[in-house]
N, C-alpha and C positions, 0 to 999 in steps of 0.2 A: 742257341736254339733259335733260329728263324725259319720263318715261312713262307713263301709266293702266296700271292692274294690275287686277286680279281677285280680288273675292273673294264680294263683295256684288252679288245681282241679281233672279232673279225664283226664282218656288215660292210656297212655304209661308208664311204669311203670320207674322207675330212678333206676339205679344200686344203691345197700344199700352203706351209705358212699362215696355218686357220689359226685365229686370236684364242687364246689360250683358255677364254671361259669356253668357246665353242667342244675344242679339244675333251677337256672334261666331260662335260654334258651329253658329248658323244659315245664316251667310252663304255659306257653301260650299253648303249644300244648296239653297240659291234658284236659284244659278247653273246649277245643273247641273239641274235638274230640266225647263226649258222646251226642254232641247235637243230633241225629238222633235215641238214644235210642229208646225213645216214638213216635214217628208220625208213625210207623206202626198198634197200636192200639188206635189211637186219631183220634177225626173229626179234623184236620186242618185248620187254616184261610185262606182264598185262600189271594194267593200274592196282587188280586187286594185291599182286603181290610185292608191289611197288609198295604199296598202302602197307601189308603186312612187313616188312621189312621197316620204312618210320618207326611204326608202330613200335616196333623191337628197340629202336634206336632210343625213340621215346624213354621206355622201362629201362634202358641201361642205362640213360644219364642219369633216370630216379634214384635208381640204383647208388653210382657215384654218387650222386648229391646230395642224397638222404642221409648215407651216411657218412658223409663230410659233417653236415649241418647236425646230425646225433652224436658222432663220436668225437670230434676234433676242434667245428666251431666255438671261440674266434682262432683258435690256432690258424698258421696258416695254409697248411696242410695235412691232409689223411693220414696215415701209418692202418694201411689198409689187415698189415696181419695178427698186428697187435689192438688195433681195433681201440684210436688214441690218437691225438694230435699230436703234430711235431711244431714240438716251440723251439727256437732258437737257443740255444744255451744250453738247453735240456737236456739236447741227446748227442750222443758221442757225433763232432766235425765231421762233415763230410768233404771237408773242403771247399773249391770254388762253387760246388751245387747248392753249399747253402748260402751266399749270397744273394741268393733273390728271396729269401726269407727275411721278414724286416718287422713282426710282427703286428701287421696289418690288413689281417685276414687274408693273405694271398689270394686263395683259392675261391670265397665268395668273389672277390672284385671281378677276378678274371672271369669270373663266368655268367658277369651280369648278364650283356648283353647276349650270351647265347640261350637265357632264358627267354628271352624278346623272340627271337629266330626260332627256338620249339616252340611256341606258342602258349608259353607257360604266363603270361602276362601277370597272373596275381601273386605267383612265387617272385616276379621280378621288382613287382611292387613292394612286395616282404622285404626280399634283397636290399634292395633302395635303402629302405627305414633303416635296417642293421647296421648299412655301410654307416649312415649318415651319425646312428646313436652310437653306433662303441669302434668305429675303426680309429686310431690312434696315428697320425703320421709325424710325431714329435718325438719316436723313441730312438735312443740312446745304443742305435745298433750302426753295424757297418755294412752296408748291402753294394750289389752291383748297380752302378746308374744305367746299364742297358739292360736288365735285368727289371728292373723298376721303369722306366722307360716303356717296356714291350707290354708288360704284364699290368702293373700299375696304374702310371698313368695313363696309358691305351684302354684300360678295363675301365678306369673313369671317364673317358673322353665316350666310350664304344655306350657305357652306359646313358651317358648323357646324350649323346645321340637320338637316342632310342626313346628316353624318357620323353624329351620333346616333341620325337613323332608320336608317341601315344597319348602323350597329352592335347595335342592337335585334334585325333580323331574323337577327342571327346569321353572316353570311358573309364582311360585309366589316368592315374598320373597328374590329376587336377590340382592337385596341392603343390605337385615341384614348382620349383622357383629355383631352375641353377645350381644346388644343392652340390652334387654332384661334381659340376664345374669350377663352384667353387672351391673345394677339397684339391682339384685336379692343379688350380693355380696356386693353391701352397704348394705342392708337391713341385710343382717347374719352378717355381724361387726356391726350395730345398736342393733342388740338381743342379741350377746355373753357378753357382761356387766351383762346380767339377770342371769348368770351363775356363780356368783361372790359370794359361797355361801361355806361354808364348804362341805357341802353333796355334790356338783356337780348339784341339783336340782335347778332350774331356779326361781328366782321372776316369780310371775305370771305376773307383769306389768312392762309396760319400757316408760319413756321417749323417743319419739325418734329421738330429739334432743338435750337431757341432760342425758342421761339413767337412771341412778341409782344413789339415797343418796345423789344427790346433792340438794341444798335446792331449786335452780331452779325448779328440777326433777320433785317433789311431789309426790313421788313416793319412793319404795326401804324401806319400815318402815313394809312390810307386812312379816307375819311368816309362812303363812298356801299357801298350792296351791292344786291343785285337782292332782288324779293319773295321768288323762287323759294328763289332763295341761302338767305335765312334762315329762311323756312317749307318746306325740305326736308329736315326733318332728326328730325323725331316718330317715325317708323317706327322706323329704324335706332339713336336712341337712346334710346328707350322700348325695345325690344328688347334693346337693352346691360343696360339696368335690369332687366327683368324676369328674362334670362339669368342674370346676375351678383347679384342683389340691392341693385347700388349705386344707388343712387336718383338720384344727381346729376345726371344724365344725363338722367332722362326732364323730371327739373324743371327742367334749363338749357331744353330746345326748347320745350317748355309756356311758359316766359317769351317766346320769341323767338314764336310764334304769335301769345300774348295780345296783344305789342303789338303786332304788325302787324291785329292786329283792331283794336283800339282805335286805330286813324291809320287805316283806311277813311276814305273820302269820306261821310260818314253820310245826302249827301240821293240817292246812285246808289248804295252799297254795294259801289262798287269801291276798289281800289287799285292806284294807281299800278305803273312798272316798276320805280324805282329811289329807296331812300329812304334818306336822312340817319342815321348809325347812330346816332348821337350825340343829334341835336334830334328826330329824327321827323318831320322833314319833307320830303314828295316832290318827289323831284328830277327827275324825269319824270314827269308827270301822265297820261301815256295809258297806257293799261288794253285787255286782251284776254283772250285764253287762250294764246295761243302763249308764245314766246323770252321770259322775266323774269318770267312769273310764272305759267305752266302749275302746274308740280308744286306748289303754293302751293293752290290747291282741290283738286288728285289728293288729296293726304296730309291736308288736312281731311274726305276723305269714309272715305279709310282707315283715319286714327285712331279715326272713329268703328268702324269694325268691327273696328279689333287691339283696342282700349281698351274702347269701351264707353261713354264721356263722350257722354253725351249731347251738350254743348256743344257739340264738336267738329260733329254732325251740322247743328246750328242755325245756325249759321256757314255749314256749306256751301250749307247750303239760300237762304242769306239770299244768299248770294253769288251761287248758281244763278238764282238768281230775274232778279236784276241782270243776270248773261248775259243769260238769255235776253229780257229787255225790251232792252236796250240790244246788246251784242254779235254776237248772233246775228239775220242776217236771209237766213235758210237760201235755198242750203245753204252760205254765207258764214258765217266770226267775223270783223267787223271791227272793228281797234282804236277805241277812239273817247275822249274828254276825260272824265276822271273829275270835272270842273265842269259840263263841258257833253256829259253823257253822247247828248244826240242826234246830234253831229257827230262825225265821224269824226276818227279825228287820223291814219291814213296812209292810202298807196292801195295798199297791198299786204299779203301774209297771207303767212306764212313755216311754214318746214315742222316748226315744234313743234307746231303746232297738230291736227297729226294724230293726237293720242294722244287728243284731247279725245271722237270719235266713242264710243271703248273707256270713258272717263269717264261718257260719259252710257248705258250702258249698267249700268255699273254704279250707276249712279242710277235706272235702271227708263224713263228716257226712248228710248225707242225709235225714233223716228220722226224729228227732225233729229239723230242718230245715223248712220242710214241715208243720209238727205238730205246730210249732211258727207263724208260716204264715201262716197258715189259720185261729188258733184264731185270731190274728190282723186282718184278713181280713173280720172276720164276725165282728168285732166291728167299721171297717172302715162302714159297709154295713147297720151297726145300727144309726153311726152317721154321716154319711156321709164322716168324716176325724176321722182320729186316735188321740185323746184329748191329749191333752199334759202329760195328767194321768191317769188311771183309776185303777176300783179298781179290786178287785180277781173274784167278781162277776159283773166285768164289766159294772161299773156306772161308770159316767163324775167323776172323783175327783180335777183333774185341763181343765177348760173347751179350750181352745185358741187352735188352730192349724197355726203353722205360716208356713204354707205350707213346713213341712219339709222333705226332698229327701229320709230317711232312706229306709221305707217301698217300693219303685218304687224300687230302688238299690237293695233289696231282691228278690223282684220279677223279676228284669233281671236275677238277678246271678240263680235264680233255671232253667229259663226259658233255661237259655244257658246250665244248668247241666242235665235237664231233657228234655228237646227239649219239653214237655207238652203245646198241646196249652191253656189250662185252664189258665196260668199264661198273656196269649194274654188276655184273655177273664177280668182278674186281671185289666192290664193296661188300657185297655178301659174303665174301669169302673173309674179308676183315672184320666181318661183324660175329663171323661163327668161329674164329678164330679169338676173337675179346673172350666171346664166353666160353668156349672151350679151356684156353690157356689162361686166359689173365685174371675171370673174376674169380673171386671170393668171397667169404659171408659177410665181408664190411666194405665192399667195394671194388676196385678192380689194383690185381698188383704189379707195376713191373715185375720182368725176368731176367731173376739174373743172370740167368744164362740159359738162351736158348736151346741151347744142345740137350740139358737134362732137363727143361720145364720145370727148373728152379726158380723162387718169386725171391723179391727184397720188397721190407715195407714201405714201399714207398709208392705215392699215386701222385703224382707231380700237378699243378693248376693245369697245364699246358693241356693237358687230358682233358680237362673239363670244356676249358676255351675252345679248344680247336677242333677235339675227335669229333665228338657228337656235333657240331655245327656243320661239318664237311659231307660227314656219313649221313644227315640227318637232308641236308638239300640235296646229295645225292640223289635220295628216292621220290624228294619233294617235287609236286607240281606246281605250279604258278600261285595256282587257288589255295595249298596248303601254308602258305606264309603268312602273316599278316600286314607284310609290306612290301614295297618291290626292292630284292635283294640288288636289282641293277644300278638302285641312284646310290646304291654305298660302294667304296674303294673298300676291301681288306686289308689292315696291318699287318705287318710280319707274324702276330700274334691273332689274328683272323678276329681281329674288332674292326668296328666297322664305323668309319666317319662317311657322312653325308659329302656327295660331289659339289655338291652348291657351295661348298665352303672356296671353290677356284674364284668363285664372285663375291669375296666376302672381304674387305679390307686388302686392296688390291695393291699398294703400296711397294710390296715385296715382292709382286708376284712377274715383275716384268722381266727384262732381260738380266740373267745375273752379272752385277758387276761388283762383288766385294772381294774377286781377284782379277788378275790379269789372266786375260781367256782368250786364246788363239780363235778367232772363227776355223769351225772345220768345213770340211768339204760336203756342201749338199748333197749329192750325189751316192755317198756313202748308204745315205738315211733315206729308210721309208717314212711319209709322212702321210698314210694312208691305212686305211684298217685294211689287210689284205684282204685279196680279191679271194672269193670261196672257191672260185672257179678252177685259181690255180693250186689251189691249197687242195683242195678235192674234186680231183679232175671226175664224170660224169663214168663212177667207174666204183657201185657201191662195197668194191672187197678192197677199199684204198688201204685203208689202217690194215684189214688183216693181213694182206699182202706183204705190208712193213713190219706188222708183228711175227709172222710164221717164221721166218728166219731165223727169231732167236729163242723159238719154241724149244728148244733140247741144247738153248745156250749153258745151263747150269745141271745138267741131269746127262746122263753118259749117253754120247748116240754114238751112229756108226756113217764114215762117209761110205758107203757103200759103191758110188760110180768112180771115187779114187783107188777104192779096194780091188773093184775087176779088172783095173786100168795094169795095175800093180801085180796082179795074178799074172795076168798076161806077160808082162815084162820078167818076170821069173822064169815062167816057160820057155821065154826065149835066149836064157842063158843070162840074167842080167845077176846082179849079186843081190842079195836080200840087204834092206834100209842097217844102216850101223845101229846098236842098241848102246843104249847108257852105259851099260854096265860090262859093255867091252871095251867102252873108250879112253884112251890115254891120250893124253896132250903131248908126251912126246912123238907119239906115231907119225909121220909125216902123211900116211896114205889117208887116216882118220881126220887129218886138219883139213886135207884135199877134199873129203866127205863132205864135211862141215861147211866148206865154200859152197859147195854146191848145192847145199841144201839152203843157203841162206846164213849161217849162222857161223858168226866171226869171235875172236878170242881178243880179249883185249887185256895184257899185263899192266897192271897198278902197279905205284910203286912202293904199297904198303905189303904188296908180294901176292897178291888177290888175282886172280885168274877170273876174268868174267866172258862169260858165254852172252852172247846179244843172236837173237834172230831177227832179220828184215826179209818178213816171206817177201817183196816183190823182187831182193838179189836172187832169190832161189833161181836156180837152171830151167827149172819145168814145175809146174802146178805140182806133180805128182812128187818133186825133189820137198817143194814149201811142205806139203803136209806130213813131210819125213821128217823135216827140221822139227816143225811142231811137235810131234810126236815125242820127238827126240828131247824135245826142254820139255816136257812135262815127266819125261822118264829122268831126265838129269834132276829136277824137282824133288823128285819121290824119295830119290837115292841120296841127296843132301839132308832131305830130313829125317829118312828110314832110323840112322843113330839114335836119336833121339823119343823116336817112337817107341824101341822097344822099352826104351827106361821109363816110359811116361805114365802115370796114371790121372784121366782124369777125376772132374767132381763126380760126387753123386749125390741122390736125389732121396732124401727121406718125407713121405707122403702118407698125410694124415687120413687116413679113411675112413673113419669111423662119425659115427653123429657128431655135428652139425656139420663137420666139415666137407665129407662125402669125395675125398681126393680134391678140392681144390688148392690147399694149402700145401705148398711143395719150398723145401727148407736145403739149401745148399747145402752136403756134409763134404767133410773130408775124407779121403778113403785109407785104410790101409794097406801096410807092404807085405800083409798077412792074413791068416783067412781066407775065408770062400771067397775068389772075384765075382763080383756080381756082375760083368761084364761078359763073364762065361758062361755063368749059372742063371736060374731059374730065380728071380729076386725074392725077399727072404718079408714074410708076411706075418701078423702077431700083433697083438697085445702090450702093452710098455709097463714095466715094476722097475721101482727103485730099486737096486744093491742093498744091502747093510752087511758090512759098512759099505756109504756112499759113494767111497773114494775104491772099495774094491781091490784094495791090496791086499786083502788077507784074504782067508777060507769065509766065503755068506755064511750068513746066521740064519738067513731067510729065504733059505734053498724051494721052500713049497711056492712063496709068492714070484720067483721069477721062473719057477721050471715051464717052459714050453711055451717062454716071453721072450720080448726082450729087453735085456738089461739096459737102465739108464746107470750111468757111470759119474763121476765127478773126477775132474782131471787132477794130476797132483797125486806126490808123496811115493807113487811108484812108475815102474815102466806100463806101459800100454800093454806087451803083452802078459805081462803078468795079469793084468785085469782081466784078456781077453779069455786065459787061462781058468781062473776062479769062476766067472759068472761063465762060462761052461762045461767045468764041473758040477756045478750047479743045476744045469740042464736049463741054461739060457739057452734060444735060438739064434740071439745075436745079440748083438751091444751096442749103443752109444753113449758116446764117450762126451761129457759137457764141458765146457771148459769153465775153470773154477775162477777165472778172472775176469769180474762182473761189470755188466757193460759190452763185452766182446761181441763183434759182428762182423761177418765177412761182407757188410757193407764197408766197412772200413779198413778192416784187416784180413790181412792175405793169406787167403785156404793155405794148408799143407797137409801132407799125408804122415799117420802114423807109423814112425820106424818097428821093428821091432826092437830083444832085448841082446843083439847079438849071436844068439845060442839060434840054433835051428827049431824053425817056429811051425815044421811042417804039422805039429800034434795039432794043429788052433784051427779048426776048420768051420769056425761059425764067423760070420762076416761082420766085421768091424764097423762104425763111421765116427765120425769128428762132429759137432755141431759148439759152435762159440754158444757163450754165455747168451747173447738175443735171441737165437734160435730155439736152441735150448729152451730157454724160458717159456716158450710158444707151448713146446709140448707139455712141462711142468705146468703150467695155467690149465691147460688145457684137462691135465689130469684133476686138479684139484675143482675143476667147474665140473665136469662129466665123468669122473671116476673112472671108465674104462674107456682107454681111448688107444685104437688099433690104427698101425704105422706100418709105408710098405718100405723099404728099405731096396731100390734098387740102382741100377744106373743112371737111369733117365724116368723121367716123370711119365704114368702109365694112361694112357686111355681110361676118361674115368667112367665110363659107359661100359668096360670090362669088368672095374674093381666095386661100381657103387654095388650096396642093399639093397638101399630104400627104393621101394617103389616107384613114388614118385619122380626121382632123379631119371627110372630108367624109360620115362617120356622124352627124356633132352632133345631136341633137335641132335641129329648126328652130323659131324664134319662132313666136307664136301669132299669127295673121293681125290679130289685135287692135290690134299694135304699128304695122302699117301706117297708120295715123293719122298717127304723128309728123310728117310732111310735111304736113300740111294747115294752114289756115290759121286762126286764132284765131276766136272767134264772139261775138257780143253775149250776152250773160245779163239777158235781160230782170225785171231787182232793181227794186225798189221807188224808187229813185231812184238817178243820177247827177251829176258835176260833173266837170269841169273847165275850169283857170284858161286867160285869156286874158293871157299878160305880152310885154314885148320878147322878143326872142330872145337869150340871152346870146353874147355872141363864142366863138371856143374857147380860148383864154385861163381865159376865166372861168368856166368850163363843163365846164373837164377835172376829174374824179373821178380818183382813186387807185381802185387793185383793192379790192374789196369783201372784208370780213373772213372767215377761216374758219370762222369760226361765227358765232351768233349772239349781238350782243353788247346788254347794255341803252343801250351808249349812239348807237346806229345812228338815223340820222333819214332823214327823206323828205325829198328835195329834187326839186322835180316839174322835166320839160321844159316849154316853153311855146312860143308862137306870140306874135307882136302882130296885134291886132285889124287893125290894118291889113294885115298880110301877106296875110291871109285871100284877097281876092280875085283877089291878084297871083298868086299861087303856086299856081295848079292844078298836076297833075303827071301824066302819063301811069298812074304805076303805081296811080294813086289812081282805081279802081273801083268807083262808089258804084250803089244803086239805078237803075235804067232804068224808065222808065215802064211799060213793061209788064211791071213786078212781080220781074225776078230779084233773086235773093239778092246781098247786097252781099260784094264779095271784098275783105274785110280783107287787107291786106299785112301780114306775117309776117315781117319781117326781123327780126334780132338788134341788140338794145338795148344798144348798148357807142357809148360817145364814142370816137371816133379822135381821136387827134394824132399832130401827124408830129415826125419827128424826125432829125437827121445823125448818122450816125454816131461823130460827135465830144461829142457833146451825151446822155449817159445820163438826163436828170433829168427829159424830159417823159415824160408819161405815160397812157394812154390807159384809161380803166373804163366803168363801167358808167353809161349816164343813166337816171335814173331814168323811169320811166313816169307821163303825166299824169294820169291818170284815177283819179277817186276814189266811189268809191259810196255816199250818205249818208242817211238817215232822218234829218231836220232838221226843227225848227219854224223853218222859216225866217225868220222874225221877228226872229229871234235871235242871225242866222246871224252878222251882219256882228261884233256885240258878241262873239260867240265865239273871231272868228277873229281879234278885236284881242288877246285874252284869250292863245291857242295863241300869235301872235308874241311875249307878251312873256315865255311860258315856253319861247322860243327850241323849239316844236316843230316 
């Protein structure tokens, strides 16, 4: 998880080769000074509703914080639906996500200094004393040290910051004395052991009360760490350094930088995601800006403006460059081979990538800035939040949003570079969108999946640090701060060190020499805040102009002046566009199509058929948009297989007092019963079974009739239960699982088989909910006795479902969200591809649930089609182009592999398939050597 920050942007321009404290000192002034660009040809928000928005912003962090501070404090984290802290040890592994859990109040530290920034001064003051009386940083756990690093010691540094300026101005904060800082410099002698490596590269984890290799440790055995991992850590320990004077600190990340520079790919200028701490060698060869290695150029452009190292900037630039030739082919970053920087190495782009927009604004690059952030912002507008993945054509590929800061953080940093109120109009829609989807009566919860407005208990720090600080200056005026936001640099983690520190023990801050460093080429690098002039030429529809374009990039349009073009050509005897699902790879006439339309066939030698389009080969404009056409209908037809067998999640939602539909719980579906997919979703009441487990004839036929049954899994088949409670004259069922502890935070949904026999008598609708879920509504029952649940696909508009009065004042969503139903659209990129393989069985073909975050060792594994299937398998839902020019209706169903399963059998498992389609700039020449190259780095 990292983030672009703020410091360095447009104004005043810096003398070329200006002394480094200059540099700094400047950097706040650039930013701030282009804000008035746009509001001469912009409708404006008027202050008052500028004001009323804060204001909002205000009550939702109270919201959050209140009950962090009631339910969870010192834990380190909310468990927003259980309404309880998450201690480490406590609750079932979540894997790498709980690394940054270290039992040191996470979640206050990180959110000190965004208490400063609301203006909450005396809560911060509170904060302070707690950190100082009961935070522990001696316990006996294993954490991430960039994880602790961002959150941690940034939340101490960001605190003390802040403490000092309010103790300056006299009011608050009289009694510190360094407190703070002091804590902050255990915690850097705690980390500097993870440094203990020949490269100068850090272990990714530390004891931090044994550090490293000791057997106590359990820890220090690991080889591999992420780019991010070890080039995220300059700010925050250069900051230690300059704070404290101790130098060590800034010279351990300066070493961990250098060599990560020195192991670039030296003929693309990228690096990999994941490298060898030991040898230096990349263990993942593909390269981006998102998830491994984002915050890795954020904190090479921000060193240059805490520090002043020129170096630092040279680097970035060199790196920037490489982006934007290879990575970037707007308003897309896609991964692509640090060998073979022209091929892509996945088919999807994850949602770290959002902070990159706020990056290049701080770079002066303006324009695929804008271009980046508005695709995201029509794919937020689709799904309401930005999925934790998606693919090139803009489908869920990892579905969960854990509420993260990236995308609000972009949309400040334009809003401040462009003064545009459009990016007001952005935040609002993220703020009606928290409460709509995410809060709860304890807080706000991830989702687990977008698609159904399913939650998981979880409210991560990063939420508290970063949302409400981004969304919250968003609306803010100069006057509403109570400091000037400009003399601070943001951290990946949006804490805030003071610029003065570039003059503060200057020792370290001159030219870097703790490697051998090529001078580069001046000429390369701007050393100037750019000019406003060129950046927004006297022309106030600049950004919209750049935005319209990819206004109907993710929502189905129609090219309509290709479409007349193409009527006409009909008329005059031409032959209609080839369609998918006539196409055979032995045809010769259809391969001659295919040239012309752009779009080439390349044989693997694993026996894979790949299809590549390069619209500028096409013959004529109107040949490119037939190719296009043509890979999104090959698309449909590779994954139509799979679709009919698929079922996805669904959505059980509590409506009843207190909850009022905010509390929405993942189930599993059935391969029996009403589809609620079809049907009218199934609404009620919840009664126990007796017996609970539901294998036999209820005893308690009065108490469930015209409910629905809670079930207890075990001892018989699913449908025999679904059988009994309706007999019964249950309305419907769910099913709990009786293995305590169970959560499809951890464990992977699946759907209920039936019992073999024909199950068409069972027409009340089923679901799955694990033992954690579960338990939500069991609590629930036994707190409020009657508690009424909607059972449907997707989680419902709760301004349809609520009673209560009051709820039916809500503010309503922005007509904007109404998208989310629509159906996915082509993006006509520069080229596309996808592979032609067997079909895999489902055996071989089921995935486990996708990870909570984003991890470096996540790979793409595409669906496929065989070449042969092609013509067999037309399929009704499959609506392609008509000759007389409508728009093609892409089918938009949810990208999850089902398996079935009996109820006696827990171990299959049903995830996520991945999506085929990949988007590549290629010299295709080269393609086939490339992709022998990617299999044998197992990408």
């Amino acid at each position: 998880m990292s983030e672009a920050g703020g410091g360095r942007g447009f104004g005043s321009s810096v003398p070329q080769r200006a002394p480094w404290s200059l540099v700094a000192a400047t950097a706040a002034f650039c930013l701030v000074s282009a804000t008035s660009v746009w509001t001469a040809g912009a409708s404006p928000m008027s202050r008052e509703e500028k004001q009323k928005l804060g204001n909002q912003v205000l009550e939702m962090f109270d919201h959050a914080y209140g009950n962090y501070m009631e339910h969870a404090y010192p834990a380190d984290e909310l468990m927003p639906l259980t309404c309880r802290g998450r201690v480490r040890g406590q609750e079932p592994s979540r894997g790498d996500v709980d690394d940054a859990l270290g039992k040191f109040s996470l979640t206050l530290i990180d959110s000190l200094d965004t208490l400063v920034v609301l203006n909450k001064t005396k809560e911060f003051e509170d904060a302070v004393r707690k950190v100082l009386r009961d935070v522990n940083l001696d316990n006996d756990v294993v954490v991430s040290v960039f994880e602790t690093n961002i959150r941690v010691l940034g939340g101490l540094l960001g605190g003390h910051s802040l403490a000092i300026m309010l103790k300056e101005k006299g009011e608050y904060m009289q009694w510190y004395s360094d407190e703070l800082l002091q804590m902050a410099k255990q915690l850097g002698y705690k980390l500097l052991p993870a440094f203990n490596t020949t490269s100068g590269l850090p272990y990714p984890r530390i004891n931090l009360k044994f550090g490293i290799r000791k057997p106590e440790a359990r820890t220090g055995t690991e080889t591999d760490t992420c780019t991010a991992c070890a080039g995220t850590l300059i700010l925050e320990f250069a900051a230690l350094s300059r704070f404290t004077g101790a130098t060590i600190f800034e010279e351990y990340a300066r070493k961990a930088l250098d060599f990560l520079w020195e192991k670039r790919q030296r003929s693309s200028n990228l690096v990999g995601v994941t490298i060898n701490i030991h040898t230096g060698d990349w263990v993942r060869k593909d390269s981006g800006v998102g998830a491994g290695i984002d915050s890795y150029y954020e904190y090479l452009l921000k060193a240059y403006v805490l520090l002043g190292d020129d170096s630092f900037l040279e680097r970035f630039n060199t790196h920037y460059d490489a982006i934007m030739r290879y990575i970037s082919q707007p308003p897309l970053l896609l991964d692509v081979h640090i060998h073979k920087p022209m091929l892509n190495a996945r088919t999807w782009m994850d949602a770290l990538l959002a902070f990159f927009p706020g990056l290049q604004v701080l770079k002066g690059d303006i324009r695929p800035a804008i271009e980046t952030h508005e695709m995201l912002y029509q794919v937020i507008k689709k799904h309401n939040f930005l999925p934790e993945a998606f693919t090139t054509d803009f489908r869920v590929h990892w579905a969960q949003h854990p509420l993260r800061p990236e995308f609000a953080e972009s949309t400040y940093f334009l809003y401040k570079a462009t003064g545009d109120p459009y990016y007001l109009e952005v935040g609002k829609t993220l703020i009606e969108n928290l409460n709509k989807y995410a809060r709860v009566p304890c807080g706000f919860a991830a989702m687990k999946d977008v698609r159904t407005g399913s939650h998981e208990d979880r409210m991560d720090s990063f939420f508290l640090a970063e949302m409400f600080k981004y969304l919250y200056l968003l609306f803010a005026d100069k006057e509403d701060v109570i400091f000037d936001i400009e003399d601070y640099i943001f951290t990946t983690e949006a804490h805030l060190l003071p610029l003065w520190l570039s003059t503060t023990n200057q020792r370290l801050s001159k030219k870097n020499t703790t490697s051998e460093y090529t001078e580069l080429d001046d000429s390369n690098f701007d050393w100037t805040c750019p000019n406003t002039q060129i950046l927004f030429p006297n022309d106030p529809l600049y950004a919209q102009s750049i935005r319209e374009p990819l206004k109907n990039v993710v929502d189905k349009s129609c090219p309509r002046g290709i479409i007349r073009v193409r009527e006409e050509s009909f008329r005059s005897g031409a032959k209609p566009p080839l369609r998918a699902r006539d196409f055979m790879a032995t045809n010769p006439e259809h391969l001659e199509i295919l040239k012309k339309m752009g779009v080439s066939l390349i044989h693997l030698k694993d026996g894979r058929v790949q299809l590549v389009q390069h619209a500028i080969q096409a013959a004529s404009p109107i040949d490119a948009e037939d190719g296009l056409r043509f890979m999104q209908e090959m698309i449909e037809l590779s994954s139509q297989q799979q679709k009919e067998q698929q079922l996805p999640p669904r959505a059980v939602q509590i409506v009843s007092h207190p909850f009022f539909g905010r509390v929405v719980l993942t189930a599993g579906p059935a391969q029996f019963g009403l589809d609620l997919s079809k049907h009218k979703e199934t609404r009620g009441f919840v009664a126990s079974s007796k017996p609970y487990n539901g294998c036999s004839e209820l005893t308690n036929p009065e108490a469930v009739m015209g409910k629905i049954a809670l079930i207890q899994r075990g001892q018989c088949m699913f449908a025999e239960k679904a059988r009994n409670i309706q007999n019964a004259g249950a309305i419907g069922g769910i099913v709990i699982d009786d293995n305590e502890g169970s959560s499809s935070d951890t464990a992977p949904l699946f759907q209920m088989a039936g019992d073999g026999k024909d199950t068409d008598d069972i027409t009340i609708p089923m679901l799955f909910l694990f033992s954690k879920e579960g338990s939500i509504i069991l609590d629930a029952i036994r707190e409020y006795e009657e508690v009424e649940v909607l059972l449907s696909d997707k989680a419902k508009d709760r301004a349809a479902i609520l009673k209560d009065p009051e709820m039916e004042n809500e503010e309503q969503p922005s007509s904007e969200n109404d998208s989310q139903n629509q159906s996915a659209e082509q993006i006509a990129s520069s080229s596309q591809e996808v592979d032609l393989v067997d079909q895999e069985s489902p055996e071989e073909s089921s995935l486990n649930s996708h990870p909570e975050s984003l991890s470096p060792a996540d790979t793409d594994n595409a669906a496929s089609i065989s070449p042969s299937e092609q013509n067999s398998n037309p399929t009704e839902n499959h609506e392609t182009t008509s000759l007389d020019g409508e728009c093609t209706d892409l089918d938009n169903q949810l990208q999850e592999q089902s398996e079935t399963e009996e109820d006696s059998n827990p171990n299959v498992s049903w995830g996520k398939k991945v999506q085929p389609i990949d988007s590549i700039l290629a010299d295709w020449n080269e393609d086939i050597e490339a992709f022998e190259m990617m299999e044998k780095d197992e990408l």
